[in-house]
C-alpha positions in Angstrom: -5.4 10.6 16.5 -3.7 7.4 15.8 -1.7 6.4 18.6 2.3 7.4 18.1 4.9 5.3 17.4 3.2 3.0 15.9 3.0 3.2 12.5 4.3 1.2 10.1 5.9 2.9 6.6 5.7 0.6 3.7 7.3 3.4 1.5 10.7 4.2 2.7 13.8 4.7 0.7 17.2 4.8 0.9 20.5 6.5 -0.3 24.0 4.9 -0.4 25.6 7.5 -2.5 24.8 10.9 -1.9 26.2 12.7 -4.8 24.5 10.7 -7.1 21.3 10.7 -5.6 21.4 14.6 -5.7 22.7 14.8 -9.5 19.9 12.1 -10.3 17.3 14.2 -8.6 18.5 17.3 -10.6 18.4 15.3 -13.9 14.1 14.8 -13.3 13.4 18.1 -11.9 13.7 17.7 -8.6 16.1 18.4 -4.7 16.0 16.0 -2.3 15.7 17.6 0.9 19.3 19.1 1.8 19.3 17.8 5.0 18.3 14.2 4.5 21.2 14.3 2.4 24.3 12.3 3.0 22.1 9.7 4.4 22.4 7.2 6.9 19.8 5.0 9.3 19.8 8.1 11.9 18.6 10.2 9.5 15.6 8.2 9.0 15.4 6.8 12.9 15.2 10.6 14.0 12.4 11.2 11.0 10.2 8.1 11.7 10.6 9.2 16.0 9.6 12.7 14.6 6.6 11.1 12.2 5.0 8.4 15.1 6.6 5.5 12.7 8.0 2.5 14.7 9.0 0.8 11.7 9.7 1.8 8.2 10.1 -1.1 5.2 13.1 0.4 3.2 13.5 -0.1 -0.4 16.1 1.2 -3.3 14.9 4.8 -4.8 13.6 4.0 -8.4 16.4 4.9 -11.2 16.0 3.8 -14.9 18.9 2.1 -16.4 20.0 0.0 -19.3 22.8 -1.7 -17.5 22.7 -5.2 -16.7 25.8 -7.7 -16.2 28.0 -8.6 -13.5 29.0 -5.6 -12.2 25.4 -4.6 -11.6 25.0 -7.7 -9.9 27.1 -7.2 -7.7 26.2 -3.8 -6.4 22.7 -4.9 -5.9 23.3 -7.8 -4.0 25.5 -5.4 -1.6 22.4 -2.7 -1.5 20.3 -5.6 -0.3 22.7 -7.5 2.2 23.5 -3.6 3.6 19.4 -3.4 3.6 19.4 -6.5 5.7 22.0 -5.6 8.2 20.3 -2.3 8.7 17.3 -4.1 9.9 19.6 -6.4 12.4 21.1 -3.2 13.8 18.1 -2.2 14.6 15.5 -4.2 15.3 12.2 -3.3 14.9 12.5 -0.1 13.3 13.1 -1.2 9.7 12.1 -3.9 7.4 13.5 -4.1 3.6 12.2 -5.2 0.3 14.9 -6.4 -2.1 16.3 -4.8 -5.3 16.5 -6.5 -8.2 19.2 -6.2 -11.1 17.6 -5.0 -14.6 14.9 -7.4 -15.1 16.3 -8.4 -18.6 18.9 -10.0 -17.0 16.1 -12.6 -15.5 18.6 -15.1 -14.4 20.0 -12.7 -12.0 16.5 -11.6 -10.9 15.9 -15.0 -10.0 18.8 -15.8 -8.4 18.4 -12.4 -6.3 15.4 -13.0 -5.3 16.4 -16.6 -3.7 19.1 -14.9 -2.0 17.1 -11.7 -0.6 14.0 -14.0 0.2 15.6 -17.1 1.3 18.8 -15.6 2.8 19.1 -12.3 4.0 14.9 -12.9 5.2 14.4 -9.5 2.7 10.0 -8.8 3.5 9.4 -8.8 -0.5 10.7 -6.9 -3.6 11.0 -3.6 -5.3 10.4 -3.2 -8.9 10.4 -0.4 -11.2 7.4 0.3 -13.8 9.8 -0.2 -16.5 13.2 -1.4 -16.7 15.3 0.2 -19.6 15.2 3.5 -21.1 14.0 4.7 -24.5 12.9 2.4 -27.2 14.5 -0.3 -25.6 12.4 0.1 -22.3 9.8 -2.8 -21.3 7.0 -2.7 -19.0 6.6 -5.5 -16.1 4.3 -7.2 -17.6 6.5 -8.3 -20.9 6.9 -11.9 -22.1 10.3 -11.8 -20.9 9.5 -11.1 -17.3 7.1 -14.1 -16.7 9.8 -16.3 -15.2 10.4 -13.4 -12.9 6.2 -13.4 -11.9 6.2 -16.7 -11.7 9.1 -17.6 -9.2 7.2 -14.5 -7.1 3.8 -16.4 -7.5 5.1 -19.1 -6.3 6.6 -17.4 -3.4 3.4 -15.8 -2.8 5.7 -12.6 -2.5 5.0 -9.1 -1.9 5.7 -6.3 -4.3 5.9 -2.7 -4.1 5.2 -1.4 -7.7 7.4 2.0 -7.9 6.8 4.3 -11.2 10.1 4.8 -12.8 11.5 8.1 -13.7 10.4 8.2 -17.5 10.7 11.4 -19.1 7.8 12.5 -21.0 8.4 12.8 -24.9 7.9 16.6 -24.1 9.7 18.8 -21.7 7.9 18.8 -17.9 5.6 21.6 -18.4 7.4 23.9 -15.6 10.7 24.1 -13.6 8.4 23.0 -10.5 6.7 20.2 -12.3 9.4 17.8 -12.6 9.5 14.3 -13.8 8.4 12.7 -10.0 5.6 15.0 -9.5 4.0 14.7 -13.2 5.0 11.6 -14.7 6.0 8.9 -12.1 2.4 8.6 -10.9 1.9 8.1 -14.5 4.0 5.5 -14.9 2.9 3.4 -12.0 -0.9 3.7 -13.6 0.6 2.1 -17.1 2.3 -0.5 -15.1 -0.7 -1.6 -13.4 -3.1 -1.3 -16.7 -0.4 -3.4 -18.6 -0.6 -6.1 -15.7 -4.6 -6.1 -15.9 -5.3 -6.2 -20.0 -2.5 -8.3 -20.4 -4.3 -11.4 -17.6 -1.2 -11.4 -15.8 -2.8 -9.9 -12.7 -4.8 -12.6 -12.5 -2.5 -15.2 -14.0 0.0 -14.5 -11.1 -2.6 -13.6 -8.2 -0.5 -14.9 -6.1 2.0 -11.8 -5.6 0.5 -9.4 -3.5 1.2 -5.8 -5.5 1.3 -2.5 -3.7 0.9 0.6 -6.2 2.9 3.6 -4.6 1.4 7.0 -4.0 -2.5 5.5 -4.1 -1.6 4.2 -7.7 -1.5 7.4 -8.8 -3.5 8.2 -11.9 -4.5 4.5 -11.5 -7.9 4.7 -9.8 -8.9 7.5 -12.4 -8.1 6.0 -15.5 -9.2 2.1 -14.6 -12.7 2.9 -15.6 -11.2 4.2 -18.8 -9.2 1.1 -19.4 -12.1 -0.9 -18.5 -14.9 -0.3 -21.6 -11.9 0.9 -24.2 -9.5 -1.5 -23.9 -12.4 -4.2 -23.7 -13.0 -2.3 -26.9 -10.2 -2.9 -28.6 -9.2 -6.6 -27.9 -9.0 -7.3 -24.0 -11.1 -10.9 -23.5 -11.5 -9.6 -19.8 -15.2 -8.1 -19.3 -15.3 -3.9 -18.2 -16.3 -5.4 -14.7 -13.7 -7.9 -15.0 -11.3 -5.2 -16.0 -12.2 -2.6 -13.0 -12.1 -5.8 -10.8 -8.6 -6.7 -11.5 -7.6 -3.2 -11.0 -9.0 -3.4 -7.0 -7.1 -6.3 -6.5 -3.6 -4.2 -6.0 -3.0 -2.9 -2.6 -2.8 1.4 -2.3 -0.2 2.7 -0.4 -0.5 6.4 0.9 2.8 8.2 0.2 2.3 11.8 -1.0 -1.3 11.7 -2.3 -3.1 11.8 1.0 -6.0 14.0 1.0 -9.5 14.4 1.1 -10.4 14.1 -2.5 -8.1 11.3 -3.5 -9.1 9.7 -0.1 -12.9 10.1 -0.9 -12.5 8.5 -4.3 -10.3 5.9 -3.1 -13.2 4.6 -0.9 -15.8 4.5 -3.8 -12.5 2.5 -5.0 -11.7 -0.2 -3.0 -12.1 -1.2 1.1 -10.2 0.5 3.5 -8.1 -3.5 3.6 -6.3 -2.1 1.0 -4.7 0.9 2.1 -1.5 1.2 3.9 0.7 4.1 5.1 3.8 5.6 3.3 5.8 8.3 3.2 8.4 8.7 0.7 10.9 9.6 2.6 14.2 10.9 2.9 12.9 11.6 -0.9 10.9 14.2 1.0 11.0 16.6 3.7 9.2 15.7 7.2 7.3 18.8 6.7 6.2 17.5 3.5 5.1 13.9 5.2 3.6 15.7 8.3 0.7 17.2 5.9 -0.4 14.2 4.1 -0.1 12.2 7.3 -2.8 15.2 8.6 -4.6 14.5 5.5 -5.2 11.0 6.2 -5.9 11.0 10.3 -8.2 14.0 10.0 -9.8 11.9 6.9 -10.5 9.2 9.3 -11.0 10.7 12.2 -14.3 9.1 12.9 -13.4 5.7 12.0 -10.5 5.0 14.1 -10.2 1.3 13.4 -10.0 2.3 9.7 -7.6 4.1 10.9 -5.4 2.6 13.0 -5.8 -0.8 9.7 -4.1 1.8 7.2 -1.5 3.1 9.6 -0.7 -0.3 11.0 -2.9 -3.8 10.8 -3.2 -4.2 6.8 0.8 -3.8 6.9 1.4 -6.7 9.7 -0.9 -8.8 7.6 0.5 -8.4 4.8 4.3 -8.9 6.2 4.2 -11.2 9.3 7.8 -11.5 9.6 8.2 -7.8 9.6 10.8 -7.1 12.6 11.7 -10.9 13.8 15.3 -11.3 14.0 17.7 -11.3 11.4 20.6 -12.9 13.6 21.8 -15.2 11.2 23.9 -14.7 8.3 25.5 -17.5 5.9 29.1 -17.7 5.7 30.7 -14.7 4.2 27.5 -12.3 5.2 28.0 -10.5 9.0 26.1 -8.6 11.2 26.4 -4.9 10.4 29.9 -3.2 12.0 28.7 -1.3 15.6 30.2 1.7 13.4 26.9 2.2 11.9 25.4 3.6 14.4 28.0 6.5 14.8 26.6 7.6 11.4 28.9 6.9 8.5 28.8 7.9 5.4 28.0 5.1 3.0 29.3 5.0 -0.5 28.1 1.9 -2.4 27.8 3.4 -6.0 24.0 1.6 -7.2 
């Protein structure tokens, strides 16, 4: 067994608001776990002691939207300053990766990620598979969102590539079949496959891209992708295609287990595989199976091992856990009250 405490979870959310996190949750088919809910950093510090995690990269919970402006500006610059001070209250345990505002609004995207990246020392960015909802909804790999790729290229940035909560055009096919367990994973795959056909996965190689939960359908339908689109227009060869697609990084949340682990390593090297958990989306019970999963998966190959779990994360974020002590005028240290528990109320 990997050594405890020592993990590192790239996939970690958070909740400022638990009322709406519970009524969202509902909307999709799904509960949040009653008792990760109010949230607040004990609740995942007394998870991640309970799971062997030493530190946990936080990140905003996908929700698709259509609002943009100042307003929402606003309250996702506090979700990331908040994400910030949570890692200077307690150093080493948690990391962040910065929200963005609605990616139509690309001038606050951009001017968001200079402040998260730049200012608050954020270890990369969150974004959604889509950003809108209905007809009106874009993938990330839209005309409009180059600017976006290429400020993130530039930065050589990291992104963790979340499946938004899309409704299907039909209803889920059961009450416990919701919209996160049948269509996210989805979604992530159509965000990836738009990325590769499209050349900007290669165009902006520079961003390093983590797919949640193993990319879900990703790896399955990339061979697909490969000959058909190829087929119908893509200048990129199959091979060319399938290459692209084992460019992304794989993180582990909630699809850890001997079948999709097996096919992952036909898929791409062990380099690219990182531990997640999805949690306080999920219960600990929940996390403490796939985590199972995975070590018992490995079992004989404990560098492999102890590289998913740990390495390929420092690697990919070297200033994971240095200190955040300074803050520009108008930005402080989080109030000691934090770690008494309250209960936050930032409505995101």
């Amino acid at each position: 067994m990997f050594l405890q405490n020592m993990r590192i979870d790239v996939h970690h959310h958070f909740f400022l608001d638990a009322q709406k996190k519970a009524k969202q949750s509902s909307k999709v088919g799904f509960r949040t776990p009653d008792e990760n809910l109010p949230w607040g950093p004990q609740t995942s510090l007394a998870a991640m002691d309970n799971l062997g995690v030493q530190t946990a990269i936080l990140s905003p919970p996908p929700v698709s939207s259509n609002s943009s402006g100042a307003e929402v500006r606003a309250d996702v610059r506090q979700q990331n300053i908040h994400s910030s001070q949570l890692c200077a209250a307690y150093p080493g345990r948690f990391g962040f990766l910065a929200g963005l505002p609605l990616m139509d609004d690309v001038e606050g995207s951009l001017e968001e990620i200079a402040f998260s990246l730049d200012v608050l020392g954020a270890d990369g960015v969150t974004l959604m598979s889509s950003y809108g909802v209905g007809d009106s909804a874009k993938y990330i790999a839209d005309d409009m969102y180059d600017p976006i790729w290429e400020e993130l290229d530039r930065r050589h940035a990291v992104v963790l590539l979340h499946g938004a909560q899309t409704p299907s055009s039909t209803p889920y096919p059961h009450p416990l079949l919701g919209v996160p367990i049948s269509e996210v994973p989805n979604e992530t795959y159509k965000a990836a496959a738009q990325l590769v056909v499209s050349g900007k996965k290669r165009r902006f190689h520079n961003v390093n891209i983590i797919l949640t939960h193993l990319g879900g359908s990703t790896p399955f339908l990339a061979p697909r992708v490969a000959a058909l689109s190829h087929y119908m227009g893509c200048p990129l060869t199959p091979d060319e295609i399938i290459g692209d697609f084992k460019s992304f990084y794989f993180e582990t949340a909630l699809s850890a287990h001997e079948t999709t682990l097996a096919a992952m390593a036909t898929f791409v090297p062990s380099d690219r595989l990182l531990f997640g958990t999805d949690f306080p989306a999920v219960s600990i019970k929940s996390v403490r199976w796939y985590t199972e999963n995975l070590e018992n998966y490995f079992a004989g190959r404990p560098l492999d091992l102890a590289n998913i779990m740990r390495d390929n994360a420092l690697k990919l974020f070297p200033n994971l856990g240095k200190s955040r002590d300074q803050y520009p005028s108008g930005v402080h240290q989080i109030s000691d009250q934090l770690h008494d528990e309250p209960q936050c109320t930032v409505n995101l």
